[in-house]
N, C-alpha and C positions, 0 to 999 in steps of 0.2 A: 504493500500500500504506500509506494515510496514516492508515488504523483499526487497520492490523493494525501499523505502528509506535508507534501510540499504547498497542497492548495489551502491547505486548513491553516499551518503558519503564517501564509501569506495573508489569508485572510483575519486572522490576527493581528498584525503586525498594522497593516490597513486600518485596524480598528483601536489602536493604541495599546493594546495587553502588551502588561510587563514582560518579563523573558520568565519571570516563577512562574508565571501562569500560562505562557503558552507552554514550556516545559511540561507542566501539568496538566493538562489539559491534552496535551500530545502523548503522554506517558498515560491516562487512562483511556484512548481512544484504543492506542498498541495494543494495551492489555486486554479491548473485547474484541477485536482482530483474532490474538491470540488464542480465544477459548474460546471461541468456535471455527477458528482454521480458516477463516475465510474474510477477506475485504469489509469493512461494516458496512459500504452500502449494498449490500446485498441483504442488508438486513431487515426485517421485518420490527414492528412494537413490540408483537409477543415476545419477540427473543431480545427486545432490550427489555423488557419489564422480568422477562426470565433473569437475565444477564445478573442486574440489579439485586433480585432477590436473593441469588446465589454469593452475591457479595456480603449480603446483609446475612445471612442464615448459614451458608456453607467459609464462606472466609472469616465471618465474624468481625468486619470490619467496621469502624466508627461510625454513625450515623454522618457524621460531617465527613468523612472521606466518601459515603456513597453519593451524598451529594455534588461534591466536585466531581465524579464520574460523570452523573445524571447534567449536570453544566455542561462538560464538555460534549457529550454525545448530545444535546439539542442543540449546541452551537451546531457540532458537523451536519447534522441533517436540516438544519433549517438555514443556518448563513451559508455552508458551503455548497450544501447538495439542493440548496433549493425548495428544499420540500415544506409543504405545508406546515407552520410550525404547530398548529392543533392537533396531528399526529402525535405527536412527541411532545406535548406537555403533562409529561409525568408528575405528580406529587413529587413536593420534595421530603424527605423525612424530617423530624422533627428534635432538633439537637438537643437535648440537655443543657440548660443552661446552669455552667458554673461558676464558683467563685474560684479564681484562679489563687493557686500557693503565692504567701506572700512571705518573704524574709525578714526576719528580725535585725534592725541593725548591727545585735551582738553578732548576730549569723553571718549579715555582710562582712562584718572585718572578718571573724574566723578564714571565709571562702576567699579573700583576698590576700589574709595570711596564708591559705596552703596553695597556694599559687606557686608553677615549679620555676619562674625565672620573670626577668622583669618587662617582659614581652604580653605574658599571659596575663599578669597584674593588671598593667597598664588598659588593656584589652577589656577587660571584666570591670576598673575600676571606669575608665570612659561610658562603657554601654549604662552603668549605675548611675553617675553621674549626669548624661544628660538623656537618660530612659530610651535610647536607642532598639528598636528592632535589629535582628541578629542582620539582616542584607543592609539596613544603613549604618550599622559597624565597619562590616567588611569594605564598602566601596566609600569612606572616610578617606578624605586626599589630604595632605598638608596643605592647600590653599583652601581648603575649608573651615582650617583654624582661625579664627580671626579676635588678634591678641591686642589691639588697642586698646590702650585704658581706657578710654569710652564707649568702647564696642567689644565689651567681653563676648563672644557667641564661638557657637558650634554651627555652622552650613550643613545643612540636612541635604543630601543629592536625592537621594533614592529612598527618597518617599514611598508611601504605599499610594498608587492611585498616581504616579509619577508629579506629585505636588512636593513644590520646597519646602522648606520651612528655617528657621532658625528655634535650636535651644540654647540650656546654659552650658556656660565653660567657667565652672568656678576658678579664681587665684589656684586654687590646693590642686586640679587639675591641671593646669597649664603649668604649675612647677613640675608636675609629674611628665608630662608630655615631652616639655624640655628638656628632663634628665635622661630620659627612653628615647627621644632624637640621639641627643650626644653620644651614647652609647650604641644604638642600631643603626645609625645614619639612613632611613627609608628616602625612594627617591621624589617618590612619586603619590605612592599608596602610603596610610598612616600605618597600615600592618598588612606588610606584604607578605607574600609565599614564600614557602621556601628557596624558590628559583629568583626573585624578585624583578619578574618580568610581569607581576598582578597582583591583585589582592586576596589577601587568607579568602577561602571560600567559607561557605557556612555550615560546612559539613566539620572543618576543624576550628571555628570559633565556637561550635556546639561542643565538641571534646575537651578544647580548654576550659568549659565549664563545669563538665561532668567530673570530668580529674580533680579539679580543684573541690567541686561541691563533694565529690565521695572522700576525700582526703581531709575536708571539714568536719566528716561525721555528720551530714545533714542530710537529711531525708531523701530519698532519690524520687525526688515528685517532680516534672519540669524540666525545663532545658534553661537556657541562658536569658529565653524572653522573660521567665521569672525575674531581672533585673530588671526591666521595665517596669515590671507591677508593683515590686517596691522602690522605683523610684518615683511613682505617682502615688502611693500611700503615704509615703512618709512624707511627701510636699504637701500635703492632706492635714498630714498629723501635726505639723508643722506651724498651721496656721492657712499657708497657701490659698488661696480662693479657685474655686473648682475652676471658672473660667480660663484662669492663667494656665494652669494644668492642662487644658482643652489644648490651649493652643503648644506649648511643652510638648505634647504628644502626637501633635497634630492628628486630634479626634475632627470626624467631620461632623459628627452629633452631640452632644452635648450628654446626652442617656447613655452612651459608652465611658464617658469618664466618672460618671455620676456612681456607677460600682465600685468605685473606688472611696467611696465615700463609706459605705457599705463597710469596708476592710478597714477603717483606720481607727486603731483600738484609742486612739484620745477620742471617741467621739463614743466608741461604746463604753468606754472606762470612766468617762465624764458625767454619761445620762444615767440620771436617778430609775429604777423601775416605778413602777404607780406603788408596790408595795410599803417602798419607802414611804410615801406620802399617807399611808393611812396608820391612824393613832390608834392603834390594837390596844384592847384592853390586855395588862399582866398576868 
């Protein structure tokens, strides 16, 4: 299917999706190719609604990963093939909404102290400090530093939804960043590969964190985005106003930051219950 994957990234690409998501998107289309041996558009509803159920019942896969499947295959059948898209408008499943693991400060330094060199540090204490997603770590330039005393910030490239944004770049960061130049000399990229012809992928900014979190003794729940979620709880806890945080995070909604509200123990450690309030007799 190596024409009919060339027409589907293209028509992606046409359409503005990031490269995770055409990635994805191309990587579950492969996989219903694969398991039934034959081109998907030779396929029929039944055998995508089959397809689907097999993922959900016989792989035992996430609800939210059957639905990125369910995405891409009505992309291909209706942007690329054409087809009716009332054919192909399947239910989507319905995710469990949770509250994502959130680190305790004492947790962060632990995870930062067992960090194996001052590359991985650096790396984990940056994503903390300005609540980075792990792809806008990795594609981090040194002209995205921006160190004027008047303009402390962090240049966001690779946004989610390909929007900029700026966060913070504390003093206590940029003396770190300095010290991790002088020492790695990077050229281009803030944390490059090992060949330093590009930047860490996200396959080994996720390792640097699981090393680090299993060598802290801390819970194996989570990957590195976990350092996002405490760094918009604790600007919470902090004080911070949820709106500032919005933009910190570059939320598009306003109800995705607002869970974070949710998580930030000065606000539950603060509120009296009603029980307090009533005068029980002795």
């Amino acid at each position: 299917m190596s024409a009919l994957r060339e027409r589907m990234d293209q028509a992606m690409v046409l359409r503005g999706f990031s490269t995770r998501t055409r990635e994805s998107y191309l990587r579950c289309v492969t996989a219903l190719a694969r398991h039934y041996h034959r081109s998907p558009d030779q396929l029929d509803r039944a055998q995508i609604e089959a397809y689907l159920l097999h993922l959900i019942e016989e792989r035992k896969l996430a609800y939210a990963s059957v639905n990125q499947a369910n995405c891409a295959i009505r992309f291909l059948f209706h942007r690329v093939l054409g087809q009716d898209a009332a054919l192909f408008e399947l239910p989507m499943a319905r995710v469990p909404k949770r509250l994502p693991q959130i680190l305790s400060r004492e947790q962060i330094i632990r995870l930062l102290a067992a960090t194996r060199n001052e590359r991985d540090r650096t790396a984990l204490m940056t994503a903390y400090a300005a609540g980075l997603r792990v792809s806008e770590l990795c594609a981090l330039e040194l002209g995205d530093i921006e160190s004027a005393p008047d303009r402390m910030c962090l240049k966001v490239r690779a946004a989610k939804g390909g929007k900029e944004r700026y966060s913070l770049l504390s003093a206590r960061l940029l003396e770190v960043l300095r010290s991790y130049w002088r020492r790695y000399r990077p050229q281009r990229w803030l944390f490059e590969n090992a060949s330093g012809d590009g930047p860490i992928c996200v396959q080994t900014a996720q390792r640097v964190y699981w090393r680090a979190r299993d060598r802290a003794g801390i819970a194996p729940l989570g990957g590195i985005h976990t350092l996002r979620h405490a760094f918009a709880t604790h600007l919470i806890e902090a004080g911070v106003d949820v709106h500032t945080v919005q933009c910190l995070l570059g939320h598009g909604h306003l109800s995705t930051t607002l869970r974070y509200v949710h998580l930030a123990r000065a606000h539950l450690t603060g509120t009296n219950s009603p029980l307090d309030l009533l005068e029980l007799p002795h």
